[in-house]
N, C-alpha and C positions, 0 to 999 in steps of 0.2 A: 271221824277224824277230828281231832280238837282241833280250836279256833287256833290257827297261826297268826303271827308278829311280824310285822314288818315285810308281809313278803310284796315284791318287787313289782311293781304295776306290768300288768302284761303278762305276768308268769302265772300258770295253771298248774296248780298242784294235782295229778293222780290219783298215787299212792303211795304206800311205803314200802319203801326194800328194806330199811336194814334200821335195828333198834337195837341202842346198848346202852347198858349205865357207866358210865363215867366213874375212876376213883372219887371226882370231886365231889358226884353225888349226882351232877346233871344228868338227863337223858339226851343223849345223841340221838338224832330218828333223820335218817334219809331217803329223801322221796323221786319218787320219779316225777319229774315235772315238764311242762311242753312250755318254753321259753325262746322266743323270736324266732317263731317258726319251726324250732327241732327239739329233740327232746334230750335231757341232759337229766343229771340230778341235783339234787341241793339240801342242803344240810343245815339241821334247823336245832341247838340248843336250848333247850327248854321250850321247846313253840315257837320260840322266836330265830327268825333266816341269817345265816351268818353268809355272810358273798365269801367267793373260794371259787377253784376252777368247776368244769361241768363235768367232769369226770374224776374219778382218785388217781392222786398223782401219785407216783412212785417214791418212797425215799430217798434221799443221796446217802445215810448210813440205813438199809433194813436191818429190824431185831427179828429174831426169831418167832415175836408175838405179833412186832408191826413188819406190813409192807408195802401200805400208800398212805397217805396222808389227805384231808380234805377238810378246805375251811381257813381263815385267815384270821387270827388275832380271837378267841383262840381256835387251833388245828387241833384234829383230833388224829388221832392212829388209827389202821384199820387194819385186821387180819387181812392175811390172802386170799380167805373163803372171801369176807366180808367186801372186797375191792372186786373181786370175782365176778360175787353177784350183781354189784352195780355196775361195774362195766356190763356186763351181759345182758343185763336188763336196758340202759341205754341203749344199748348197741341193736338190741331185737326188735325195741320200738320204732327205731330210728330204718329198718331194714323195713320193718313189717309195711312202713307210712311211705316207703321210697324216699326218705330224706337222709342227705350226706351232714353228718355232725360237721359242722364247724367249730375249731374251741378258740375262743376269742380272748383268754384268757392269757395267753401268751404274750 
């Protein structure tokens, strides 16, 4: 795992579910992380942590390539597979550990 930036005191980085390159050239790489007790994911721009909800949110217009979104300033797009799998993977850890995700993000 390369050295990550900025990430969040408290937060426990995993591993990674999901890695893409970006048109702009960045790497996207989203990780499953255990974060105030539960485990959510988080999304990291070139190594470094962008804050964004704990889960991929859905669009208000989906394209056909995108259908969640995650990350704030900037978001990135994420297939269906790609929101899929990180819900699921959330969501398995979160069953596995008997903890209820709270998304605090709202």
């Amino acid at each position: 795992m390369a050295d990550l930036i900025d990430v969040p005191h408290g937060m426990k980085v995993m591993k990674s579910i999901v890695v893409k390159r970006l048109q702009s050239g960045f790497f996207a790489e989203v990780f499953l992380v255990l974060h105030n007790g539960q485990y959510e994911s988080a999304l990291f721009l070139n190594d470094k942590y962008k804050p964004g909800p704990p889960i991929p949110y859905p669009l208000d217009s989906p394209s056909e390539l995108h259908s969640h979104w995650m990350g704030v300033r900037p978001s990135i797009g994420l297939t269906p597979e790609e929101a899929e799998r990180i819900i699921n993977e959330v969501e398995c850890e979160n069953s596995l550990h008997k903890q209820n995700m709270i998304d605090r993000w709202q």
